[in-house]
C-alpha positions in Angstrom: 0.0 0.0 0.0 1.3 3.9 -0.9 3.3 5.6 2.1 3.0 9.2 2.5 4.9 12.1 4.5 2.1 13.4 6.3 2.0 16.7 8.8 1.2 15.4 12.7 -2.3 16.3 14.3 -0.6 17.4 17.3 0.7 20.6 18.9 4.2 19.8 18.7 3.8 20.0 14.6 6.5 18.0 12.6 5.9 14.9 10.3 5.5 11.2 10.4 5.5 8.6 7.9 2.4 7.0 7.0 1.6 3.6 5.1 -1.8 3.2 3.9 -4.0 -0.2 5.4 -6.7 -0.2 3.0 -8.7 -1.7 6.1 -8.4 -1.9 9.4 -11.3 -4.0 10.2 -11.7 -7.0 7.5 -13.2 -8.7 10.5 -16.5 -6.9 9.7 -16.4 -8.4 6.0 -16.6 -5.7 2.9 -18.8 -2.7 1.6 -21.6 -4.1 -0.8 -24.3 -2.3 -2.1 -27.7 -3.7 -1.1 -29.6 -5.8 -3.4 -33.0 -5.2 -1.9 -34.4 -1.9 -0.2 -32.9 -1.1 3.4 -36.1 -1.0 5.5 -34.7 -1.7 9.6 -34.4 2.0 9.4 -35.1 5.1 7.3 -31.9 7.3 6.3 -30.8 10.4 4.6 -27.6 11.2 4.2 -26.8 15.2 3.6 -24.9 15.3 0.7 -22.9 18.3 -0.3 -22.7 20.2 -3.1 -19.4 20.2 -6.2 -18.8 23.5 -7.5 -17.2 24.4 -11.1 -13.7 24.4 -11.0 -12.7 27.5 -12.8 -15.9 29.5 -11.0 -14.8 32.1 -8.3 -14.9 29.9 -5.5 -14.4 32.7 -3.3 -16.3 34.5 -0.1 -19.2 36.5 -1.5 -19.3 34.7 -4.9 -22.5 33.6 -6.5 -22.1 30.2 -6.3 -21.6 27.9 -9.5 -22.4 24.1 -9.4 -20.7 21.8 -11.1 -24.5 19.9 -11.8 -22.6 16.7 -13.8 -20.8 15.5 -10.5 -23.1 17.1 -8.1 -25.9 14.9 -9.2 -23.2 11.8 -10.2 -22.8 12.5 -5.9 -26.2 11.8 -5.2 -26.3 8.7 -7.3 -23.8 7.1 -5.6 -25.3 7.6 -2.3 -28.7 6.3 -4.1 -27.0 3.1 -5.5 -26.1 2.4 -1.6 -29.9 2.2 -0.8 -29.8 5.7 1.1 -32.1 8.3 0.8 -30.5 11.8 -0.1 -31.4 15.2 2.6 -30.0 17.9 -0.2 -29.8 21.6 0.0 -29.2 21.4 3.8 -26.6 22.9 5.7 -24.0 20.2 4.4 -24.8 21.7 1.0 -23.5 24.8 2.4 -26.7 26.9 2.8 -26.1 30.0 4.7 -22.1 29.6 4.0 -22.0 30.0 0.5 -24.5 28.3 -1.5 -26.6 31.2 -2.6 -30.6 31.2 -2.5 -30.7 31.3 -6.4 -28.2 28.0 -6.7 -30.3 26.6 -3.6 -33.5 26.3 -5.2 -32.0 25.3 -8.7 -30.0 22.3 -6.9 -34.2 21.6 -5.2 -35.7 21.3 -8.7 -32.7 19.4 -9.9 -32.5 17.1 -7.4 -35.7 16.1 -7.2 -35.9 15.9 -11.2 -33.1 13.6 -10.9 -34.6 11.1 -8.2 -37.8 11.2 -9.8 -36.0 9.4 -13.2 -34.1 6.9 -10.7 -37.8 6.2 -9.5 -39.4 5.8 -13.1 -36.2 3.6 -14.6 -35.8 1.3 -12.0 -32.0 2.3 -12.0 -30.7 0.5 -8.4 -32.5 -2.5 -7.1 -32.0 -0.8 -3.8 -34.3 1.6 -4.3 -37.2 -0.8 -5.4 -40.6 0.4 -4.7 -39.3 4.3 -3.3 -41.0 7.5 -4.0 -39.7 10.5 -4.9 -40.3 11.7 -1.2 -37.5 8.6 -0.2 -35.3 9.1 -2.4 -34.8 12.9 -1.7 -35.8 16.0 1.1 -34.8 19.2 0.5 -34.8 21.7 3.2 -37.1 24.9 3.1 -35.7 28.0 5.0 -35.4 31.4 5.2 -32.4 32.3 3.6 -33.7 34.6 0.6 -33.9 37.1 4.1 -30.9 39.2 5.3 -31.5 38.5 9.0 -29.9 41.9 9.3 -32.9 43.7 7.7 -35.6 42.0 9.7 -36.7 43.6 13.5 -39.1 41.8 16.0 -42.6 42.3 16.2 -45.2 41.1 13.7 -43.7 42.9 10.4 -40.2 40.6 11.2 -42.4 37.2 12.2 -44.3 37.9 8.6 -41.2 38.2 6.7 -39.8 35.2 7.9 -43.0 33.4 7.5 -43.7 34.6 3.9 -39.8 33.3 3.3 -40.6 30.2 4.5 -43.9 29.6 2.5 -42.3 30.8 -0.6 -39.6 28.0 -0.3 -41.8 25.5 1.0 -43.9 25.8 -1.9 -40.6 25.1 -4.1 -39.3 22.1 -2.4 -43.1 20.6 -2.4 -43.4 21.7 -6.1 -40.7 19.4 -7.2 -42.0 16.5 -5.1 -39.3 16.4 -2.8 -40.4 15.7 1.2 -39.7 18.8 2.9 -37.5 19.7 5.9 -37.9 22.7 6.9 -34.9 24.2 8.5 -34.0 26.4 11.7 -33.9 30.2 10.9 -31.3 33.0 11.5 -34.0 35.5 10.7 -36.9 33.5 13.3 -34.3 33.5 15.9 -33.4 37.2 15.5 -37.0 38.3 15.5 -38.5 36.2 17.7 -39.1 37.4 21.0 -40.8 34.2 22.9 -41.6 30.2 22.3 -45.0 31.1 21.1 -43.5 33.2 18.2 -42.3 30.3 17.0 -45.4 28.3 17.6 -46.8 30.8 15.4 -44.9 30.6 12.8 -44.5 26.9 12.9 -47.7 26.6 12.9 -48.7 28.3 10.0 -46.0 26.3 7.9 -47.8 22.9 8.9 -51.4 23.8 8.5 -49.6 25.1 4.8 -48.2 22.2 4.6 -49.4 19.5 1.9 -47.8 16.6 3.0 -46.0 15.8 6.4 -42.6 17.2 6.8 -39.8 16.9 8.6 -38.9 19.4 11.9 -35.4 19.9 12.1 -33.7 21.0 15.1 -29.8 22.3 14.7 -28.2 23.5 17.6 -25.5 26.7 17.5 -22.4 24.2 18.0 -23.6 23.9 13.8 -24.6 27.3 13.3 -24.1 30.4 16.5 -26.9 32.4 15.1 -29.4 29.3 16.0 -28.3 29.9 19.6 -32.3 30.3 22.0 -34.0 28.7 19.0 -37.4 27.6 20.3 -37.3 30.5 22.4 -34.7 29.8 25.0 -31.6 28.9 26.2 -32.7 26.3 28.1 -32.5 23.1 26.3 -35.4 21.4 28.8 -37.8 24.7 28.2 -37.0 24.5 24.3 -37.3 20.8 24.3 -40.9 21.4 25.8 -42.0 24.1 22.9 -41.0 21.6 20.6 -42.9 19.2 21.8 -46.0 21.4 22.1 -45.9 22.2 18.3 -45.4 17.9 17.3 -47.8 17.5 19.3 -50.6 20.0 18.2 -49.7 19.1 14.4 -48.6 15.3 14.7 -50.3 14.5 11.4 -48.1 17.0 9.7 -45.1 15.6 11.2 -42.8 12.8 9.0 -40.1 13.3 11.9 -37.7 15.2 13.4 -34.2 15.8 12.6 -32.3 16.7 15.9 -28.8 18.1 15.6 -27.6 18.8 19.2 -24.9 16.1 19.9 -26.6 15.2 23.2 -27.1 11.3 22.9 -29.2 11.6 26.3 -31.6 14.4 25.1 -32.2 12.5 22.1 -33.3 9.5 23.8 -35.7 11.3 26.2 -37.1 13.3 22.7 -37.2 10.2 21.2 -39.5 8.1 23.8 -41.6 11.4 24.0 -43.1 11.7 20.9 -45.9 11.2 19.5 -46.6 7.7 17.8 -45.9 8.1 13.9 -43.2 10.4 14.1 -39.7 9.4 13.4 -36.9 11.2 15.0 -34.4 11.1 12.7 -30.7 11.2 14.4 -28.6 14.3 13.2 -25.9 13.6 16.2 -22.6 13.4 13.7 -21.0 12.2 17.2 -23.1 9.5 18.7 -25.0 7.9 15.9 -23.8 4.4 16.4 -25.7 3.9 20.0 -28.9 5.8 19.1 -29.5 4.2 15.4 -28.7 0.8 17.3 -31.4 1.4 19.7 -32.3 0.7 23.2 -33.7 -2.5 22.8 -36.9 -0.6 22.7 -36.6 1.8 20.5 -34.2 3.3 17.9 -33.2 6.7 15.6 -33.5 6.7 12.3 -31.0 9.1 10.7 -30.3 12.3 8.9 -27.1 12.9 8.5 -24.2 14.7 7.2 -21.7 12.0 8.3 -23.5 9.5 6.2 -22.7 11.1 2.8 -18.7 11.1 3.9 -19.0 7.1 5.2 -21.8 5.8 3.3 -20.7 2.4 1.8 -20.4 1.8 5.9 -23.5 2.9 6.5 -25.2 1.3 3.5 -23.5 -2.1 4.8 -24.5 -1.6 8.6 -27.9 -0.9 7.8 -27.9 -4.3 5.8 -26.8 -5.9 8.6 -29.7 -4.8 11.0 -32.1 -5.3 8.1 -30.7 -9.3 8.1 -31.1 -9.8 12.0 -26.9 -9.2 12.7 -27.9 -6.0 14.9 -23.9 -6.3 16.7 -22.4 -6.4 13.2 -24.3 -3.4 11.9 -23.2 -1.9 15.0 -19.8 -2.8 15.3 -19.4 -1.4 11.5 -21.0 1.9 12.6 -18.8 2.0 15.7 -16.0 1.3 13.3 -16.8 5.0 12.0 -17.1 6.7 14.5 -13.4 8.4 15.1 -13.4 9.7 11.5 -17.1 11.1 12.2 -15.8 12.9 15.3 -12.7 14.3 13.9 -14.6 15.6 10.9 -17.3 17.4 13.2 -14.6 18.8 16.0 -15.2 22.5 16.6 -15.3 24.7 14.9 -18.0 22.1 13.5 -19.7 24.1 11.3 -16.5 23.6 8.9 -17.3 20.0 9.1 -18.5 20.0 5.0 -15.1 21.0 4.4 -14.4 17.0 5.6 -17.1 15.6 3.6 -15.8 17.3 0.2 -12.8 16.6 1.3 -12.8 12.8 1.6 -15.8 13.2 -2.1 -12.4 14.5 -3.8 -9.9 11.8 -2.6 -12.5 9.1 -3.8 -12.8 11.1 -7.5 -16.2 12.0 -6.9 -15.4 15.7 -8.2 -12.1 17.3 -10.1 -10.9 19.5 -7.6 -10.8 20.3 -3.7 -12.8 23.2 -3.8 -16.0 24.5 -2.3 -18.6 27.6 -3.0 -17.3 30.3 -1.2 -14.3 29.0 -0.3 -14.8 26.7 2.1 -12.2 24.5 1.1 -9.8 26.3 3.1 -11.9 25.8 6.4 -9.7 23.4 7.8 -5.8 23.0 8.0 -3.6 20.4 6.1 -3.0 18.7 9.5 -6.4 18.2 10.4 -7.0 17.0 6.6 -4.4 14.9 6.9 -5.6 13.2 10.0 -9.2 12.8 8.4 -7.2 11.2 5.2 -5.5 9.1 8.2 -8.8 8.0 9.3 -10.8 7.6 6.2 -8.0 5.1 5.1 -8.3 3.3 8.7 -12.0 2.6 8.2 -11.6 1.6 5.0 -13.7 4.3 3.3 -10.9 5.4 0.9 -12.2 3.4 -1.7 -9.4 3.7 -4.5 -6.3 4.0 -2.1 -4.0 4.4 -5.0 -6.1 7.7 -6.3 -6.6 8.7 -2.8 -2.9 8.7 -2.6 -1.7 10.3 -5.5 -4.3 13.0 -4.6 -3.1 13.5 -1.3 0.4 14.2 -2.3 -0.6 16.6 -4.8 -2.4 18.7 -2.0 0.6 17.8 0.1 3.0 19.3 -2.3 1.0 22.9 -2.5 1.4 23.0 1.3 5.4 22.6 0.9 5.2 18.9 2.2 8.1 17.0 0.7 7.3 13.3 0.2 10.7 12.5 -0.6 11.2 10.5 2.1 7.8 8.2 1.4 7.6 5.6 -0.9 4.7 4.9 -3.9 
């Protein structure tokens, strides 16, 4: 296997050599696609977006999508048996991925999965609707939180923002998820704003949606969404709005990274609605279960590591519940080292790893993500990718890696090919 000269995660700097495994867990047998539909649980994974090469990747930049590998991304992640959660904050909404390009990459998307559903295409997906194949979230990013003020002019604007999105993600027959708001939590003043607005969007609402909950770790601005500080007292609003619109509710998405919140969520809601894990750290335990009960999953992890989580959730779906979650658990260092504060620059990870297994030209990103993360840190996510055995063509992964290597002034004289 290829040897590299890689920079040390550690604060003492320096280099170390590094020989690539392949696999460092053949115990757990190899990645397959699925044959059949996955159905012990129902997962998304948020996939990111590829932008064109030559466009002006830069901070403030319109963004341009390269649509060829973007969609070629969701396909992949389609031939595992996985369900695609696009134009979510792992596509870069709100850092970079412009409103215009957000609701393009909606109608695309959904164009795309409806064709997969009328060919036939993966034997996976036998059976799916449009709705499983893709959701698409519906915010309020066309809004400059900036120009909104509280009081019922702001809680208007944000509503009419919303409705004017949700009618595009329903439009193109995606399942909606509609997303936390900079703008709500600016203007909102108290829990019932948001039960307001909330509950206009589901009595809107054609179809049951998904709720989803991020937490400021992902995003500061979200910081008192629900209308406090308070996790418990937020928790509760929540609750009261699932409760009072539980036909409208598909699930919830909860991105907190609080394995013991989720759980309590999770045993408290209402019958019929999923909660769909977004906890990039602790996934493993809480889509194994309890015994009793278990997440499903949304998840921005899933679209970095998904021939492991295709094959795990084969494994549950054939009765071999310790293997599926020995193969998650298998993940789960790479998972936490990608989503380690600052973790909102955790899509820089997922593209990241998407380049190394030639899933698009370049490392770049719409507004320059790209550079949200040092070589080190790369180098330890390339460490760990290649551990888990989720660099998938090691000799690519490799030859890419020194390249990137050698514009950081990294000699790999010393490392063999």
């Amino acid at each position: 296997m290829p040897a590299l000269t890689l920079p040390a995660f550690s604060a003492a700097g320096g280099t170390h050599e590094y020989r690539m495994t392949g696999s460092a867990h053949p115990e757990l047998g190899p990645f397959t696609r699925p044959s059949t539909p996955i159905t012990s649980r129902h997962v998304y994974a948020a996939a990111h977006v590829v932008p064109v090469v030559t466009a002006d990747n830069t901070p403030g930049a319109a963004a341009e999508l390269d649509w060829d590998a973007t969609l070629a991304y969701r396909h992949e992640l389609w031939s595992y048996g996985l369900g695609v959660a696009d134009a979510m904050d792992t596509a870069q909404r709100g850092m970079g991925l412009d409103y215009a390009a957000t609701c393009e990459l909606i109608r695309r998307s959904a164009a795309e999965a409806a064709d997969v559903v009328a060919s036939g295409t993966y034997p996976a997906l036998a059976g799916k609707t449009v709705r499983d194949l893709v959701s698409c979230g519906a915010g309020t990013d066309q809004l400059d939180p900036a120009a909104v003020s509280a009081g019922p002019a702001g809680l208007a604007a944000v509503t009419g923002a919303y409705l004017e999105m949700l009618d595009v993600v329903e439009a193109s027959g995606a399942k909606t998820i509609i997303m936390c708001s900079r703008a709500l939590a600016k203007v909102a003043t108290s829990p019932e704003d948001y039960l307001g607005v909330y509950s206009k969007l589901l009595t809107a609402a054609k179809q049951p949606v998904i709720l989803h909950w991020l937490g400021p770790m992902f995003d500061p601005a979200l910081a008192g969404y629900w209308g406090s500080d308070d996790v418990a007292a937020a928790t509760e609003t929540f609750l009261q709005l699932i409760t009072e619109h539980a036909e409208k509710v598909d699930g919830v998405k909860v991105s907190l990274l609080d394995a013991e919140h989720e759980t309590r969520l999770r045993a408290a809601l209402p019958a019929g609605v999923r909660l769909y894990t977004g906890d990039d750290f602790n996934y493993p335990e809480l889509i194994h279960g309890d015994g009793e009960l278990h997440s499903d999953a949304l998840l921005g992890i899933f679209a970095a590591i998904y021939p492991a989580a295709s094959t795990a959730l084969q494994a549950y779906d054939a009765g071999e519940d310790e293997r599926g979650r020995a193969i998650l658990d298998s993940t789960r260092e790479l998972g936490q080292h990608i989503f380690s504060a600052p973790t909102l620059y955790y899509k820089t990870g997922i593209a990241f790893l998407a380049w190394l297994n030639g899933h698009q030209p370049g490392f770049q990103m719409v507004g320059g993500l790209h550079s949200g993360r040092s070589i080190a840190h790369l180098a330890h996510t390339f460490v760990l990718a290649d551990r888990a055995g989720l660099l998938l063509k090691p000799e690519l992964a490799a030859g890419r890696m020194r390249q990137l290597l050698a514009v950081y002034g990294i000699d790999q004289k010393g490392a063999d090919a």
